[in-house]
C-alpha positions as a Markdown table, in Angstrom:
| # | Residue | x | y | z |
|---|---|---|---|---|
| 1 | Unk | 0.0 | 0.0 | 0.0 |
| 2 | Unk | 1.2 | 3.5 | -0.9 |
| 3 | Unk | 2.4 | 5.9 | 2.1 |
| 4 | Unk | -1.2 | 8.1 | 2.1 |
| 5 | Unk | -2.0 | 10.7 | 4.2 |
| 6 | Unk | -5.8 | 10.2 | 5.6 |
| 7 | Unk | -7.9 | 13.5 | 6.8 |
| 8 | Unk | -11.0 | 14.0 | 9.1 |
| 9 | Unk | -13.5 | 14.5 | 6.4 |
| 10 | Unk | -15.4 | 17.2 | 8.9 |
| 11 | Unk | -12.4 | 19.0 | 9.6 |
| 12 | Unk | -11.7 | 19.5 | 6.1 |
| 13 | Unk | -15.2 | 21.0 | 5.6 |
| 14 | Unk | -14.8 | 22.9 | 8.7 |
| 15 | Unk | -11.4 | 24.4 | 7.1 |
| 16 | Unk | -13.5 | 25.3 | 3.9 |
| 17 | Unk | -16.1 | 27.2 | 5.2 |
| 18 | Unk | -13.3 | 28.9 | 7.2 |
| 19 | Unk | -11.3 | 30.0 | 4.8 |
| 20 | Unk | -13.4 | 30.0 | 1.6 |
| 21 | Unk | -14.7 | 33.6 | 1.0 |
| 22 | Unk | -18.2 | 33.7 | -1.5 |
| 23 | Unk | -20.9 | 30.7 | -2.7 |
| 24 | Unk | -19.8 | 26.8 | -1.9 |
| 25 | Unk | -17.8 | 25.4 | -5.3 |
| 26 | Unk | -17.1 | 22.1 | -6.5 |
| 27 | Unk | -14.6 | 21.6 | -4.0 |
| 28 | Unk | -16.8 | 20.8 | -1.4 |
| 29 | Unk | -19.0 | 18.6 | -3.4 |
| 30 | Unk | -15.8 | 17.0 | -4.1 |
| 31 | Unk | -15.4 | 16.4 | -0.6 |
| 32 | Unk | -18.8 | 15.6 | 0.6 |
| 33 | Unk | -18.8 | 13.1 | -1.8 |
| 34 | Unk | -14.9 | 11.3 | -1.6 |
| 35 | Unk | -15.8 | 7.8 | -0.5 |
| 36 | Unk | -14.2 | 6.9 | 2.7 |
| 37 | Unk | -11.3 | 5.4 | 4.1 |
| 38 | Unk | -11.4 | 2.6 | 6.3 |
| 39 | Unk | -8.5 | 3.7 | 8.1 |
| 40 | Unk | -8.0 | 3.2 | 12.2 |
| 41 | Unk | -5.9 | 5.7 | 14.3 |
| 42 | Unk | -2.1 | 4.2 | 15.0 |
| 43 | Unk | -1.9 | 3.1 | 18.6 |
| 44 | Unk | 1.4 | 3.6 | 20.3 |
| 45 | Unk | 2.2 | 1.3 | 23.2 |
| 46 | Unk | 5.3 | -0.1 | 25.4 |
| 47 | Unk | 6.7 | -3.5 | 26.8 |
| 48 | Unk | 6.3 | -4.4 | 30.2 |
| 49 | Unk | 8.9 | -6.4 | 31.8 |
| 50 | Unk | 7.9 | -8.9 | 34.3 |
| 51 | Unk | 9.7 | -11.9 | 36.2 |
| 52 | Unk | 8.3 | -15.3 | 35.1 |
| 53 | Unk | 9.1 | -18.7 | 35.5 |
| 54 | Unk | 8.5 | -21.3 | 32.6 |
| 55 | Unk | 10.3 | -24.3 | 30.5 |
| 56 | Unk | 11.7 | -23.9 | 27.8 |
| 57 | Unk | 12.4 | -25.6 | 24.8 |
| 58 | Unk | 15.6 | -26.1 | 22.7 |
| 59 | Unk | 16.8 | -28.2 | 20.4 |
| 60 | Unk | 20.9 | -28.2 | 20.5 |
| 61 | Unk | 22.2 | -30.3 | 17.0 |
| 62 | Unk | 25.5 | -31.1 | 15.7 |
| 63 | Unk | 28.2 | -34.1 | 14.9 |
| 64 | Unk | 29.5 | -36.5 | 17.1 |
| 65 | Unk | 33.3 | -37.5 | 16.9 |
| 66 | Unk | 32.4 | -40.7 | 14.7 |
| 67 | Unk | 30.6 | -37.7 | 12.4 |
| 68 | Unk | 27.0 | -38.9 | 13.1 |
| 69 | Unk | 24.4 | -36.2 | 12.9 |
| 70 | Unk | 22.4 | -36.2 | 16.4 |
| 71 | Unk | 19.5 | -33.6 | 17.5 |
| 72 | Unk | 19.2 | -33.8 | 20.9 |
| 73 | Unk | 15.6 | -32.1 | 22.9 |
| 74 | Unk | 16.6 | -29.9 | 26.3 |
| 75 | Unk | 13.8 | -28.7 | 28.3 |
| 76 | Unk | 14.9 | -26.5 | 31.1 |
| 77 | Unk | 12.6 | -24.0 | 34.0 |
| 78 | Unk | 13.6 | -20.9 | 33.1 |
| 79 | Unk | 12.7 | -17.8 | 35.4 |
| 80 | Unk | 13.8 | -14.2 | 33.8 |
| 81 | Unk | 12.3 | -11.0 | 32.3 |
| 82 | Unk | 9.3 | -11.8 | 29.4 |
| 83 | Unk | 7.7 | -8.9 | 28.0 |
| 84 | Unk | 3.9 | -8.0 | 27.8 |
| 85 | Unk | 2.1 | -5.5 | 26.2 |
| 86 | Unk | 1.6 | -2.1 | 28.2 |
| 87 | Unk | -2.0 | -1.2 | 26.5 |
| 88 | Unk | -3.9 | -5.0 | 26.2 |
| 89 | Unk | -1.6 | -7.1 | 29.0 |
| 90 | Unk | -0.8 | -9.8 | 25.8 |
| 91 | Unk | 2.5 | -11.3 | 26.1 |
| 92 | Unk | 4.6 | -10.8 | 23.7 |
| 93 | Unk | 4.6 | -13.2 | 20.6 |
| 94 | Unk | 8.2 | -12.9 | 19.8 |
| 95 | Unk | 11.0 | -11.1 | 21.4 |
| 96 | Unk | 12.1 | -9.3 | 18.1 |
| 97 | Unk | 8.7 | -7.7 | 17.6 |
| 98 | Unk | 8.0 | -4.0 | 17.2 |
| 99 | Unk | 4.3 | -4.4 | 17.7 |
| 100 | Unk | 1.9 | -6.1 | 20.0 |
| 101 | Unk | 0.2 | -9.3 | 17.8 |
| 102 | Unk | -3.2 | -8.7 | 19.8 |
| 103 | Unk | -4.0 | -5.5 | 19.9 |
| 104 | Unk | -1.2 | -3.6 | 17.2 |
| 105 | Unk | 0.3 | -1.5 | 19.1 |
| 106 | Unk | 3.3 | 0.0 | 17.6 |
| 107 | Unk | 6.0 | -0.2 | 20.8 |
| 108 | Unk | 7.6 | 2.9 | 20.6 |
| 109 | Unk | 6.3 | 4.4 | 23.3 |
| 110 | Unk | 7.4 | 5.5 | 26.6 |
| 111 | Unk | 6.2 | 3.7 | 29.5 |
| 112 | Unk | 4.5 | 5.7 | 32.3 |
| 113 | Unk | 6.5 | 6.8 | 35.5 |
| 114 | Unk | 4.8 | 3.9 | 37.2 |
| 115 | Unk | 4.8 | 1.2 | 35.1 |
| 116 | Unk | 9.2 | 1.8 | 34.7 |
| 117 | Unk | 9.6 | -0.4 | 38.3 |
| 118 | Unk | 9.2 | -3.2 | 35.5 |
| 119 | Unk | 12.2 | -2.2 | 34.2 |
| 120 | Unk | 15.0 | -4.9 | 33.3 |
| 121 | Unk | 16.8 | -4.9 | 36.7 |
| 122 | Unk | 20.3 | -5.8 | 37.3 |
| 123 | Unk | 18.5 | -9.2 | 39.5 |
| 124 | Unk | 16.6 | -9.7 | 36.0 |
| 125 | Unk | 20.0 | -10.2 | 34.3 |
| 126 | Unk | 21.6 | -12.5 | 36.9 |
| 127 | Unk | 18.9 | -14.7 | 36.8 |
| 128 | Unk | 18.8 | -15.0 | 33.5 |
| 129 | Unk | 22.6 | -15.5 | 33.2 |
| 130 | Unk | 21.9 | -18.2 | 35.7 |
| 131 | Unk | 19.4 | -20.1 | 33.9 |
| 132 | Unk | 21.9 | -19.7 | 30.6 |
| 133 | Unk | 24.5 | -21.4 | 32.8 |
| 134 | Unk | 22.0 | -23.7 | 34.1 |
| 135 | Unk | 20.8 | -25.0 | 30.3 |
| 136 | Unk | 24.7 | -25.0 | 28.8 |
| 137 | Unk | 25.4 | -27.7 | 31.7 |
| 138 | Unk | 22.5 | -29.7 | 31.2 |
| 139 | Unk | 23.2 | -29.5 | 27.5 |
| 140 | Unk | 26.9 | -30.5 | 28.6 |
| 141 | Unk | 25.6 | -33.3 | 30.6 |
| 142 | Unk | 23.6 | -34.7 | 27.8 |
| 143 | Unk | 26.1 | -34.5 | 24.6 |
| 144 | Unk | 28.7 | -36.3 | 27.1 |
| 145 | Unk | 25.9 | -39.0 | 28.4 |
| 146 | Unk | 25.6 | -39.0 | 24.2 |
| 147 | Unk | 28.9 | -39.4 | 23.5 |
| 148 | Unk | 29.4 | -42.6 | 25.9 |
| 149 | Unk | 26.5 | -44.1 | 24.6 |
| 150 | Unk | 28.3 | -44.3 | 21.5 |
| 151 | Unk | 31.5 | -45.1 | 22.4 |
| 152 | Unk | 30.1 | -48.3 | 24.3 |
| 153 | Unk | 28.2 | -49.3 | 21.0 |
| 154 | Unk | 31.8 | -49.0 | 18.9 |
| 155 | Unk | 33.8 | -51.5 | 21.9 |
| 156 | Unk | 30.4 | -53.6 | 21.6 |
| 157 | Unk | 30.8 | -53.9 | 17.5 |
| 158 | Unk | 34.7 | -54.1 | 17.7 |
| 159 | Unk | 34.1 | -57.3 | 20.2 |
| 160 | Unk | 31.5 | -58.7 | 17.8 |
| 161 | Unk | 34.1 | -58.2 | 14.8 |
| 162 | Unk | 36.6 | -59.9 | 17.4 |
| 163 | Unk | 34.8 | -62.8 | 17.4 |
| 164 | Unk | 34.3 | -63.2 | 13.5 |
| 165 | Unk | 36.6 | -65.9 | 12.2 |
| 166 | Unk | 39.3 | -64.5 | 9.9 |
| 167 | Unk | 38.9 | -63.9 | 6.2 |
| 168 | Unk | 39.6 | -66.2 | 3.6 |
| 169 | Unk | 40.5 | -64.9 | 0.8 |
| 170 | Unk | 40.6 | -69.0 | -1.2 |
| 171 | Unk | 37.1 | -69.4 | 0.0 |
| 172 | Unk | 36.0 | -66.4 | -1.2 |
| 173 | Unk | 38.0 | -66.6 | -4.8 |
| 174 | Unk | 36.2 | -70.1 | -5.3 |
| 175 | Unk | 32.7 | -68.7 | -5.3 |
| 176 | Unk | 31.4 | -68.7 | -8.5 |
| 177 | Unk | 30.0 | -65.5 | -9.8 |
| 178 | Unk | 26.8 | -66.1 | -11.9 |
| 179 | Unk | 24.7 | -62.6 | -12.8 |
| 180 | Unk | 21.1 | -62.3 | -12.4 |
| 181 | Unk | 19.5 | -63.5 | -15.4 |
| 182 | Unk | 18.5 | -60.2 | -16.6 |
| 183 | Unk | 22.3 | -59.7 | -17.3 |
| 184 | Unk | 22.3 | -62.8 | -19.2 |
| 185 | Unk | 21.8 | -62.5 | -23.1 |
């Protein structure tokens, strides 16, 4: 949509009659008659910042040291700043938003003197420095309880190779090699 400009019809009119000297012209048939704009006024609004707990959800990937491709599902309790929305209370969809997703708010505005105690607080970013700690370990934890795993399958298939007789290279020269009978003419 183009960047447009949108009037109050009535003010418009109001500036006519104000500054228009004589009898009513065209131009204020022109205006009486424009058809309307369904336009809404741009709400301005702010993010409130309060403490909550809640789990959350990651998914940490990447290659183990025998080059196998593993995605591995940590859920941790997480308590730390979330924002809501100052004008509606929604909480905020996505952190990278500019805009409320319920109500539309733009958030560019400042928040009222009382509503700044909701401010991120030095305690805020502790805890949440916390809980990052808190999640690297477990995801730590996990990619090492991984990594044994593995390394307990490999000493369980080097003993079954172990235990494999030899090869023999004789035997396997005095197979006879016969192609499937498609090949054959």
């Amino acid at each position: 949509m183009l960047n447009e400009d949108f009037v109050s019809r009535q003010w418009l009119i109001d500036e006519y009659h104000r500054r228009h000297k004589g009898p009513p012209g065209g131009a204020l048939k022109m205006i009486e008659e424009a058809p309307a704009a369904d336009v809404e006024p741009v709400k301005h609004g702010y993010w409130v910042y309060k403490m909550r707990e809640r789990n959350k959800c990651e998914f940490v990937s990447g290659f183990d040291h025998l080059g196998d491709w593993h995605t591995i599902t940590v859920i941790t309790h997480v308590k730390g700043p979330v924002p809501y929305c100052g004008l509606c209370g929604a909480l905020a969809a996505d952190s990278f938003l500019d805009y409320c997703s319920r109500c539309g708010a733009k958030m560019d505005a400042e928040p009222p003197k009382e509503e700044t105690v909701n401010e991120i607080t030095p305690e805020m970013i502790e805890a949440a420095e916390r809980n990052e700690k808190r999640i690297k370990e477990r995801v730590d934890k996990l990619y090492d309880e991984l990594i044994a795993e593995k390394r307990a399958e490999i000493e369980r298939l080097e003993a079954e190779i172990a235990k494999m007789p030899p090869f023999d290279a004789e035997k396997l020269a005095a197979i006879p090699i016969v192609p499937p009978k498609e090949f054959i003419i």
